[in-house]
Each structure stands twice: as structure tokens, then as C-alpha cells.
N, C-alpha and C positions, 0 to 999 in steps of 0.2 A: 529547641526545635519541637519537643514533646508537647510543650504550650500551642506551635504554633499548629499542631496537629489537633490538639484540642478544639482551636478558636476553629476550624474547620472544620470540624466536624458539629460544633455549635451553634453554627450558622444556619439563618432558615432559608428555605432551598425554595424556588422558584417555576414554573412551568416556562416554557419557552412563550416571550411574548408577541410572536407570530410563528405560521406556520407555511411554508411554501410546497405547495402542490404541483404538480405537472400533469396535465392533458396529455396525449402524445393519438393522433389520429390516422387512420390510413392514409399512406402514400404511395403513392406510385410514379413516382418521378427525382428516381431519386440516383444523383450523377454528381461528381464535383470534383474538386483536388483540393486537399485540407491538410494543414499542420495542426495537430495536437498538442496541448501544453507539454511542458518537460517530463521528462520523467521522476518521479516522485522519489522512488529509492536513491537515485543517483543524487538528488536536489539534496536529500537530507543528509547524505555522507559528504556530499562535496562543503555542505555549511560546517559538518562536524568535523571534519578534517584539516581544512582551511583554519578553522577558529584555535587550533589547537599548533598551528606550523609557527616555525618561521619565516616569517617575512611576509609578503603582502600578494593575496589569492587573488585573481578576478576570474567572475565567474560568469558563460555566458546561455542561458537557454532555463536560467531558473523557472520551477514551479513555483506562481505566487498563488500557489494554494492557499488558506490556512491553516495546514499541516504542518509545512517546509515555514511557513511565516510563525509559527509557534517554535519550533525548533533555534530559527532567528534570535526571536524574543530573546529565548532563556541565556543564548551567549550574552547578547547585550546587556543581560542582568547580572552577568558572570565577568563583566568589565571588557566585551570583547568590540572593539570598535568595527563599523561596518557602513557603507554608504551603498545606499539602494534598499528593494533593488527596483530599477526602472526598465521596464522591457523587458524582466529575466537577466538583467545584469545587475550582479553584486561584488562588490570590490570587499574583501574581507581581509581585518588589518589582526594577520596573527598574533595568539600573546605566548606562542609555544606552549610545549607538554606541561612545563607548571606554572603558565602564568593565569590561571583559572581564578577570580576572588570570588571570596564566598557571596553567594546572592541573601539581598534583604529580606525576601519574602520566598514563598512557593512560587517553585515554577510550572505556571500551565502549558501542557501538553495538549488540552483542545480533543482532538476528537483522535489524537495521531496515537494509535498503537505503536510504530514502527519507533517513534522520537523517545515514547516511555520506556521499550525497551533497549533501545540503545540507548538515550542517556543514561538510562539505571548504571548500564555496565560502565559508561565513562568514569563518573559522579563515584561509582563505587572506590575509585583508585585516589579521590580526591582527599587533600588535607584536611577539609572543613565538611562540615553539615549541610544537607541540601534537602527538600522535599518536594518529590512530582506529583499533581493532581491531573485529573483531567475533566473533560465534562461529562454528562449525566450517563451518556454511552462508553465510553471509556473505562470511567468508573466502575462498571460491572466486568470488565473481562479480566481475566484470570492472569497471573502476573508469577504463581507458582514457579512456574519451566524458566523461568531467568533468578528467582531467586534462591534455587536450589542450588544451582553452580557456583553463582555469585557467594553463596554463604562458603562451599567447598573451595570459595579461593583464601575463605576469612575479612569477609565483606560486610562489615558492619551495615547490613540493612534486614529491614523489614514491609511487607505489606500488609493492607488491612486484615482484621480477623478473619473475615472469609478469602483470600488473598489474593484480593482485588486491593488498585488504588487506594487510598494515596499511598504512596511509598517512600519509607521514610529513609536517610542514609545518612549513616555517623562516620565520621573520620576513623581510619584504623590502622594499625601497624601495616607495613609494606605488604600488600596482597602477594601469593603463591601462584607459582601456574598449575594447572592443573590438566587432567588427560580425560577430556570425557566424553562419551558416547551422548549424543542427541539421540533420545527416546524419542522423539518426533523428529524428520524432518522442517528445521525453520530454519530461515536466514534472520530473521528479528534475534532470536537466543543466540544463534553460532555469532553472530556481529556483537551483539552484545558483552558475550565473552571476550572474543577477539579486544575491542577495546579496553575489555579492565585487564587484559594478557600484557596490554602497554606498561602498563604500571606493577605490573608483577615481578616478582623473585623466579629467573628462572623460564623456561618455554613452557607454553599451553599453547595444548591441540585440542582441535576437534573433531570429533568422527560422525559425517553425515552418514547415514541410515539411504538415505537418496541423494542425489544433485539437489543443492536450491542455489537461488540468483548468488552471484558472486559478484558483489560491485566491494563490497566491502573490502575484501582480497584486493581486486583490482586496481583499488582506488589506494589502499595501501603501499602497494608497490611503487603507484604513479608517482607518491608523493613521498618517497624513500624509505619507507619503513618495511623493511623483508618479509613479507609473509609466503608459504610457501604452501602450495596442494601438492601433494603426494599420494593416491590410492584412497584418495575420499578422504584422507588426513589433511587438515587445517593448520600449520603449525607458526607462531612468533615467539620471538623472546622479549624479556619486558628492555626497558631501559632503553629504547631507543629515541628515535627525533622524527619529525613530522617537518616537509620543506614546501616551501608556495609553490602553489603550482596556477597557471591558467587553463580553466577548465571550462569545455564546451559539451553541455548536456544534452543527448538528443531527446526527438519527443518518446513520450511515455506508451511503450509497446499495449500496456493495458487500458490507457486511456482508446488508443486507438484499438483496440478490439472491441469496443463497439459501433463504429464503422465496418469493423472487416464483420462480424454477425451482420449485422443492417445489408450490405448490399449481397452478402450470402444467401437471401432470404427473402429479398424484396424483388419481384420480377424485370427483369430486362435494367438492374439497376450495376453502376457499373463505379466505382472509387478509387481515387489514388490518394494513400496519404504519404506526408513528404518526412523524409532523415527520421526514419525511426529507430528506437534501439533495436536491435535482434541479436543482442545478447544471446549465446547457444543455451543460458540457464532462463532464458524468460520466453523463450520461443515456443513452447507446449500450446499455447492456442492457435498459433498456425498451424502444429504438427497436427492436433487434434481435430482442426476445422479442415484440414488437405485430407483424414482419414475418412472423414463426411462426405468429401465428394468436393471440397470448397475447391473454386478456381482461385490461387492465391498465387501472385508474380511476383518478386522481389527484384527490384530494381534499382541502379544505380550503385551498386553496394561497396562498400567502403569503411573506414577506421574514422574515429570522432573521439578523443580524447582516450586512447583506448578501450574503446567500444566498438560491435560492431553496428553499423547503421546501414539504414536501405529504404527507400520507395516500395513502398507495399501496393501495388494496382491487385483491387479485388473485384469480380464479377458476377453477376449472377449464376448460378447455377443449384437445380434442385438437391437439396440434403438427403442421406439416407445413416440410418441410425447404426451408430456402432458402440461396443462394450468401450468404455477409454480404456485406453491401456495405461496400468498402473505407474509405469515409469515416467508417462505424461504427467501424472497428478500434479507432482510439488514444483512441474516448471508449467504449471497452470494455475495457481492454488487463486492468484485474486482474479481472474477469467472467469472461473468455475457461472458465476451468474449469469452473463449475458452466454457463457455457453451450453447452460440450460435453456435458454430462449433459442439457441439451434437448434438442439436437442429437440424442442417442442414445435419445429417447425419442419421436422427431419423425418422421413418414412420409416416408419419400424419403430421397436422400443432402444433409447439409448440408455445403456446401463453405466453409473457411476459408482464405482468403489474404489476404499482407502485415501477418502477425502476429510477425513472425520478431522480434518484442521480446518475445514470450514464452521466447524460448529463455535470457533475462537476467535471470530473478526468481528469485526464493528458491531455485529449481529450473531446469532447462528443462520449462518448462512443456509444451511442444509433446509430447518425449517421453513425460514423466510422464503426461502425459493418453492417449495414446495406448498407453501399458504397460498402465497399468492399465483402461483402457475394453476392452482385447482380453482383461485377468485374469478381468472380469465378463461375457464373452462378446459384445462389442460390434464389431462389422466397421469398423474402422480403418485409411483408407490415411495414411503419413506423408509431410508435402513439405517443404521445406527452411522456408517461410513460413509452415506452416498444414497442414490436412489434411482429408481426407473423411470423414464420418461418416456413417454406413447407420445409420438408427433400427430397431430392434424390440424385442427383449425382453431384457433384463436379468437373466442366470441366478445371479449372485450373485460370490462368490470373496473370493480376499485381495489386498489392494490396498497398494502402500508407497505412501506419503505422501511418501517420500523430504526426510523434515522442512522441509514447505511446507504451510502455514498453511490455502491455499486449496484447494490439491489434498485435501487430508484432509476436511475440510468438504464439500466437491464431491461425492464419492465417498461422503459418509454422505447426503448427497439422493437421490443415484442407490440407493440401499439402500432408500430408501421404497418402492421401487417394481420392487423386486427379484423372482424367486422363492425368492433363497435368500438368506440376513444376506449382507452383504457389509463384513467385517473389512479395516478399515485401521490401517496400523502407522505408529509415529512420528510421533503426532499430538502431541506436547510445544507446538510453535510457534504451535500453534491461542489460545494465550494470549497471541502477540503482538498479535492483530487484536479475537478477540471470547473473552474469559475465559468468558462465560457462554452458548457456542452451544447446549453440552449440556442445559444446564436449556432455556432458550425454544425449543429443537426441541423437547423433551419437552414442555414450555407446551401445545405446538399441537397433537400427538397422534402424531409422529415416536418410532417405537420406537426409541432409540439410549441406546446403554449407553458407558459407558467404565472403562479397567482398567488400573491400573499393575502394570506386572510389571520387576523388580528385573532388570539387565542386568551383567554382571562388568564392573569397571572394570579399564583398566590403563594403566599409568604410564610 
């Protein structure tokens, strides 16, 4: 596996050989009733779970992102039989807790932080040799906070010298459980663990610092395997079994926050989207956008695979700017973009702190947001956790995406409500999260165009 870490890193490396851009121009007419792709945390635990049960999973409301289709992948490379998915529906033929074969090659991870660090911790528990890459964004984020645990269970792995990707992982004596405090609030590290806890000697817990989403928990339980919260305590024991389950995923609460900003924002504009998750650990951008002043209705509401789901009807209504409150942060953390395009469209200065896990996604978030809200003429102060945002007017410009899925997306909301188009570059990744933003913005009455234009590669 050392060789094959080698030949990769000996490889000559290529510039992307196109590059997709988004226009996004003022609207004012903007009304609809939209479903959202699935939800994406849910997509990749229900693949991960399923591939590891007994018996035969079907699954329905899949994200065919390339995220959740990378995650795919690597089962199949892991010997795990699977048909789909078509429509969001994937039939997944479990091979149980050890029937995992070692994969030929590296498995790519794509642009998916969430897949690199849960499989890390799967892979961890495994008998054979495995190594995760991802792409050129991927590659630079920092991979430390899962392999610090991961080493304290005796987890034969490694990441690169600066310890980012690729991440390498050797077979090891039966992993420990282990009792640890998350120094950050994250659900990627607490699942992570969680998973290699399966194969461990013994219970491991985790101690969140704050709430983060709990599908992993959830999703645990659904499919037999005990895990237990207690007082912000995480706890399993290893040695257990994973059973098929039929799973219905609702749409993705983050994908749909950008609907709920957009008609938050856009005058006399008025949206319904349909069976979202509102999950009580993912809901902080309605909490957040209902402290602004958002008219936000929940509708319909109900259980979906144990989840909670509901019709979200949002309206227009003028924003006015407030401090977020801290305890929102971590059941906000992938929102934070497009609700700085609130932020900047909201009366008063909005103040964001103890966000400084946005500096660890697809991007630094913190920056990016703050580059480009100053590109569009937007008054930005930056702090090491978070920043301040002056709402007024939105004069337009070109914005890098700096190939981050939600930054790009973000930034064509804040164009609805522009004076002048506002061009963003290197929107490629926007295919990780929601393939079809551009049609259903355009659904609702969002002027947004998009445009590949050919880039010189080189070797």
C-alpha cells in the first residue's frame, strides 16, 4: 500500500479541464413549490450502514450527488453488491460487519469530506489495507481531529505530512474503545469514531462540546445496533451487528436553505418546499433566519424513517440583523454561507462568532465569504471565529467559488437581489450536494444562467 501511495503522489497532476460559472441576475418574481434533493448526511450513512447489515437495504429519496455516488463507489470496490440507484432509489445487498474485501486500488472520496472522514473510521476496524484520496479540494483539508482518536483506539493509520489526504490504513490488532472529548464540535469526527467503536474491544463514547446532527445515532439504532445519548454522552459497544433496513430519506434541510434565504430576501416573494428533514440537530438556519425577522411555517409535519420532516412555506419579509447566538452555530455550520447573504441583505450589523469550523470545509469558509461579499460590495469585518456583516445593497461583481459547492450556490441567491448579475466561478462542485440547483432556481423565477468554458490543462 506504501508503493501505491507512492505512484500517487508521482503522478502528474492536471488543471480541471473545464470550468463552470454561474450568472445569477435580479429577480423579482419569484414563487413556487419545490422538492430538494435528499439529504446528503442521511444518503451517506444510509449507503454506509446498509453495505455493512445483514440482509438486503432498499433505499428511497437517495442523493445522486457525487458525494453520496463516491461513497457508493468505494463499497462496490469493497465487493458490496448494489443496483441503482434510479430516481434516488438504491437496493443495497448487505455483506455484514465482516464481509468487507480488501479494494484493488485507492478509493476516491471526490470532493466528499464527510465519506473521508467516516470511512477513515469504518476502514480503521478493517482486516486488510485501504487508502482514501480525494480531489484537488479535498486534498488540502486537514484530517488531524479524526486521526488523533482513531490512533488513541490503535488504528493503524496515517495522513499526509501536513495532515491532509491521502490517508493511509493498515490492518491492526482489534481496535479499543475509547472515552473522548471532541475539542471541536463535529458530527464527521463523533461518526467517525462511532463507526470504528463497532469494531472495538469494549465501549466508546463521545463528549460533544455542543449538539451536532445525529443521523448517525439515529440511523444506528434504526438498523439495530445500540447506541445511546446521555447528557451530551455518545456511547456503543464494539461487537455488535447491523440489520436491513428500508429507508426513506427526506430532502436535504441545507440544500433547501437556500430557498428559504432567497424568498427571505426577494420582495413580495413567497415558497413552499416539500418533506424536509427538520431534524431538532440541523434546524439552526430556521432558528437563526426566524431571529432575523424570517416568516418561516412548518407544515405538514411528521416522522420519515425516523426523522422528523415538514413543508417549510417561506415569505417574504424585511431582515433585521442580529448577533447569532452561539448555540445556533454547530446546528447551522454548512448554512453559515448563504446565511451570510441574509446577513448582507438584513438592517443592522449581523455578528457571527465561534464559527471557526467553517475555516475546515470544502474551503475556508470564513474567508470566502468575506472575499466575495466585499467583491459584491458588501461591508465585511473578518475575526479569526466568525465576522461582521453591515446589510444594504448588493451592487453586483464576480465572485470565486474557490470550488465550494455552497459558496457558489450562496452567492447566486445574493444575485437575486443584486443591481448588477453577479458571476461566480468554479461552480463544478455544486454537483456534489444538488445536481439540479440550476433548473429549480429557475423553477421558482431566479434569473441564473450557467456556462462551461474550456480551461488549458497541464501535465
Amino acid at each position: 500500500m506504501s508503493d501505491l501511495l507512492s505512484e500517487l503522489s508521482s503522478e502528474p497532476t492536471s488543471a480541471l479541464s473545464t470550468e463552470l460559472r454561474f450568472v445569477s441576475g435580479n429577480s423579482q418574481n419569484i414563487n413556487g413549490s419545490v422538492r430538494v434533493p435528499g439529504d446528503k448526511s442521511i444518503s451517506h450513512r444510509s449507503v454506509i450502514l446498509s453495505a455493512l447489515a445483514d440482509g438486503v437495504s432498499s433505499i428511497e429519496g437517495l442523493l445522486e450527488g457525487e458525494d453520496v455516488l463516491a461513497t457508493l463507489a468505494a463499497f462496490r470496490a469493497m465487493g458490496v453488491h448494489a443496483e441503482g440507484p434510479i430516481d434516488g432509489k438504491l437496493t443495497v445487498y448487505g455483506v455484514g460487519m465482516q464481509g468487507l474485501s480488501p479494494p484493488e486500488s485507492a478509493l476516491n472520496m471526490g470532493n466528499s469530506g464527510t465519506a473521508m472522514r467516516l470511512m477513515s473510521g469504518l476502514l480503521a476496524g478493517q482486516p486488510f489495507s485501504s487508502v482514501l484520496i480525494g480531489d484537488q479540494s479535498l486534498s488540502k483539508r486537514p484530517m488531524g481531529r479524526i486521526m488523533l482518536p482513531l490512533k488513541l483506539m490503535q488504528a493503524n493509520c496515517k495522513a499526509g505530512g501536513d495532515g491532509t489526504p491521502p490517508i493511509e490504513i493498515h490492518a491492526s490488532d482489534r481496535l479499543i474503545g475509547i472515552h473522548y472529548d471532541l475539542p471541536v464540535a463535529s458530527a464527521q469526527v463523533k461518526s467517525a469514531i462511532l463507526l470504528a467503536g463497532m469494531y472495538a474491544n469494549g465501549t466508546t463514547s463521545v463528549v460533544e462540546p455542543a449538539a451536532t446532527r445525529d443521523h448517525t445515532e439515529r440511523m444506528l439504532n434504526a438498523y439495530g445496533y445500540a447506541c445511546s445519548t446521555e447528557q451530551g454522552v455518545i456511547s456503543l459497544a464494539g461487537g455488535g451487528k447491523l440489520h436491513a433496513q428500508d429507508v426513506s430519506i427526506p430532502a436535504d434541510i441545507s440544500s433547501a436553505s437556500f430557498f428559504m434565504v432567497l424568498a427571505s430576501i426577494v420582495p413580495d416573494a413567497k415558497i413552499l418546499l416539500q418533506h424536509v428533514g427538520v431534524n431538532s440537530t440541523r434546524v439552526g438556519v430556521i432558528n437563526i433566519l426566524r431571529l432575523m425577522g424570517a416568516d418561516i411555517e412548518l407544515l405538514n409535519q411528521g416522522e420519515a424513517g425516523g426523522e422528523s420532516v415538514a413543508d417549510i412555506q417561506v415569505r417574504y419579509k424585511g431582515l433585521t440583523a442580529i448577533d447569532v447566538p452561539p448555540e445556533q452555530v454547530p446546528l447551522a455550520i454548512d448554512e453559515f454561507p448563504v446565511l451570510c447573504v441574509a446577513a448582507a441583505c438584513a438592517a443592522g450589523v449581523t455578528r457571527i462568532r465561534g464559527a471557526e469550523e467553517l475555516r475546515h470545509k470544502e474551503s475556508d469558509r470564513i474567508s470566502a465569504m468575506i472575499e466575495g461579499l466585499r467583491a459584491i460590495g458588501v461591508e465585511v469585518e473578518e475575526y479569526p471565529d466568525g465576522m461582521d456583516i453591515k446589510g444594504g445593497d448588493i451592487s453586483g461583481g464576480q465572485v470565486d467559488s474557490q470550488l465550494d459547492h455552497r459558496i457558489a450556490m450562496a452567492f447566486a441567491v445574493a444575485g437575486a437581489v443584486a443591481s448588477s448579475p453577479v458571476t461566480i466561478t468554479r461552480c463544478e462542485n455544486v454537483a456534489t450536494s444538488f445536481p439540479n440547483f440550476v433548473d429549480l432556481a429557475n423553477q421558482v423565477g431566479m434569473q441564473l444562467s450557467s456556462k462551461q468554458s474550456s480551461l488549458e490543462s497541464c501535465a
